[in-house]
N, C-alpha and C positions, 0 to 999 in steps of 0.2 A: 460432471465436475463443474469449475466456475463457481457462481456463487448463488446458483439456483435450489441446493439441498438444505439441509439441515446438517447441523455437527462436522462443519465447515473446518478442514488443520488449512491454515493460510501460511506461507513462508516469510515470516519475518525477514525484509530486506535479502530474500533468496532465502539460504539457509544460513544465518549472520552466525550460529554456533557448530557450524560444521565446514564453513568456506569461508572464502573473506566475504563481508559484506557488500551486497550489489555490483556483483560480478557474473557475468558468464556465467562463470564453473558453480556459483553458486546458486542460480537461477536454474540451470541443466539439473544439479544437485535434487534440487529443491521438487524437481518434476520428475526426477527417476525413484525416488521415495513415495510417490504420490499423490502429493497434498493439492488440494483442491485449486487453488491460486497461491501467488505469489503476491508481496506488496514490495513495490521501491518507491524511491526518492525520488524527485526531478527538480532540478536546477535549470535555468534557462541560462545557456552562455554563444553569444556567437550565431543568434537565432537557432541554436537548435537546443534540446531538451537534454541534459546527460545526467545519467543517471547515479547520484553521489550523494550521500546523506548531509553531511555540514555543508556551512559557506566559509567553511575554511579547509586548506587541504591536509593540513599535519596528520593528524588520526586515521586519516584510512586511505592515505596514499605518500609515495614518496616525495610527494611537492610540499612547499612550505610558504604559508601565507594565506591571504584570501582570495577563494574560488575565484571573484569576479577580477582581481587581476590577471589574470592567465587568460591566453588565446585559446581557442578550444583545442588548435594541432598541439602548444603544448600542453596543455592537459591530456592530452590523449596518448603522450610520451612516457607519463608516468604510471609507476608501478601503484597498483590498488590492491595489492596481494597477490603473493604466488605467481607474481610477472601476467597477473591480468593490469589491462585496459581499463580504464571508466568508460563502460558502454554507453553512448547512445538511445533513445530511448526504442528508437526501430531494430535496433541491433536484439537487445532484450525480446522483443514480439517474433523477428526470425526465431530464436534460437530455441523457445516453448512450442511444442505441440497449442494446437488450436484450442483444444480442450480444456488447457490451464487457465484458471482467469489469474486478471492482473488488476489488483490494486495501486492505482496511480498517490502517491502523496505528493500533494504541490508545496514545496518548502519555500514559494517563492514569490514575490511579483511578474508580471509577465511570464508566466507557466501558462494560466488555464488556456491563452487564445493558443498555445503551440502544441499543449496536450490534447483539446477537446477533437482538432479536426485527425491528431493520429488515432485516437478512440473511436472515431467513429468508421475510419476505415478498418480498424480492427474487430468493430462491431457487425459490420458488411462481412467481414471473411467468418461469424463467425465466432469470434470469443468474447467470452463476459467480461468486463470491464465496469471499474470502480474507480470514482476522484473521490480524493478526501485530500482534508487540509483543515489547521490550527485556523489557518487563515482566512476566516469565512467570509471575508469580503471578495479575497480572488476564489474562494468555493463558489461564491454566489457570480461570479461572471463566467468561470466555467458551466455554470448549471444553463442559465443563458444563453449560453452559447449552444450548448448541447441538446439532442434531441430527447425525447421521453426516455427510448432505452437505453440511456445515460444512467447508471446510478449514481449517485452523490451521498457522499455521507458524512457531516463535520466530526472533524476530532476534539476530545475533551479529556482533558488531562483530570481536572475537578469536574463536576458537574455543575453550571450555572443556573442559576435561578430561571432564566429564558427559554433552557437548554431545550425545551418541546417546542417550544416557539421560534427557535432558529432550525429547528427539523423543517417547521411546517412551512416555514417561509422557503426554506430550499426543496421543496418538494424531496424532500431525502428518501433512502432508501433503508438505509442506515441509522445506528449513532454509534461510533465506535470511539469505546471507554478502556482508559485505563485500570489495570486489575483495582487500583486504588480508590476508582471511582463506581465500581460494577459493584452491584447490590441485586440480591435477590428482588426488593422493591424496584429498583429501576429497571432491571431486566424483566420485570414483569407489566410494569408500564408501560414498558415501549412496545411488549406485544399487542396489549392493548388499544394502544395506539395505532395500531400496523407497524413499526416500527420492526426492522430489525437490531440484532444488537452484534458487535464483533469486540473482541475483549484484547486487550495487547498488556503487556508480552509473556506468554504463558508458558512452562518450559517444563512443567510435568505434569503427567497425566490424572493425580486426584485432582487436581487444582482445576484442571480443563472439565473431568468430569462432573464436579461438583457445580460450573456455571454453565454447561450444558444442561445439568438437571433444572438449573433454574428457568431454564429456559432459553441461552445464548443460543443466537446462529453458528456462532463458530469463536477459534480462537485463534491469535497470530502466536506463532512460536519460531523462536532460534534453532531447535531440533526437531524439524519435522519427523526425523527416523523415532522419536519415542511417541509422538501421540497417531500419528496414522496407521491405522487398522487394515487390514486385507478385507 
């Protein structure tokens, strides 16, 4: 498992169509179904990492306002679904077997230097591990920071003109595209390349099988119970 195979199912935000988003029970979820890795969020608040998609709290928890107003014990008071917690980003690495890997997204400034050194104890015990981010300037100071078996992989909502050339400047491992931006031509470039490719957010199985055939490493889905195979 991790992100070492081919025809990779990754947990969109745990499993975000079967639990509440970036939660515990949805991260457990996400690994009793079997899917290869998981990817969340991280926010840095209060020097530590928590694990929450927006930088505002209204949408996926009972708080109201902007994330960076809140102390982190109150945020940590607040319901984030199903009377879960906004975990912690160590809290998430306890509660997966080893085996799972985890895609880091840094939504943020001041992530990579708090993400890179928990990655790499979590690379010491052991699990595959993945930073990506929109935000290629703090992708590029996590890469930096990080050791070789770091992967790194920018996100791309479109594909840029650059879009190989900011692979190769981050020594990527990756590029992971949005369904809107994956192309049979680009998923086959970037094998060429060395590149891998990981496609979001995919939520049924022609769709998955069809950029597999083209070539994909894998694909991020909301319901891992429909694309993960025995």
């Amino acid at each position: 498992m991790g992100f070492g195979g081919s025809n990779l199912v990754i947990g969109h935000r745990g499993a975000a169509g079967l639990a509440p988003e970036n939660t515990l029970d949805g991260f457990r979820r996400a690994a009793a179904l079997g899917v290869d890795a998981v990817e969340l969020d991280v926010h840095a608040l209060d020097g530590a990492l928590v694990v929450i998609h927006d930088d505002a709290l209204d949408r996926t928890t009972s708080g109201q306002g902007p994330l960076q107003a809140q102390s982190l014990a109150a945020l940590r008071c607040l319901d984030a679904g199903g009377g879960q917690r906004v975990p912690l980003l160590e809290e998430v690495f306890a509660a997966l077997p080893v085996k799972v890997g985890v895609n880091i997204e840094l939504k943020a400034r001041g992530t990579a230097e708090l993400a890179v050194p928990l990655a790499e104890a979590e690379l010491a015990r052991g699990r595959d591990l993945l930073i990506s981010s929109f935000d290629l300037e703090e992708l590029g100071h996590a890469a930096a920071l990080g050791g070789s078996a770091l992967k790194i992989a920018p996100l791309f909502e479109r594909w840029p003109g650059k879009g190989w050339q900011v692979a190769q400047d981050l020594r990527a491992w990756s590029v992971n595209l949005s369904l809107r931006a994956a192309s049979k031509r680009l998923i086959g470039e970037a094998g060429e390349r060395g590149l891998n490719t990981l496609i979001y957010t995919v939520n049924d199985r022609p769709t998955a099988d069809r950029l597999i055939a083209w070539g994909a490493t894998g694909v991020f889905t909301d319901y891992p119970d429909r694309l993960v195979t025995a």
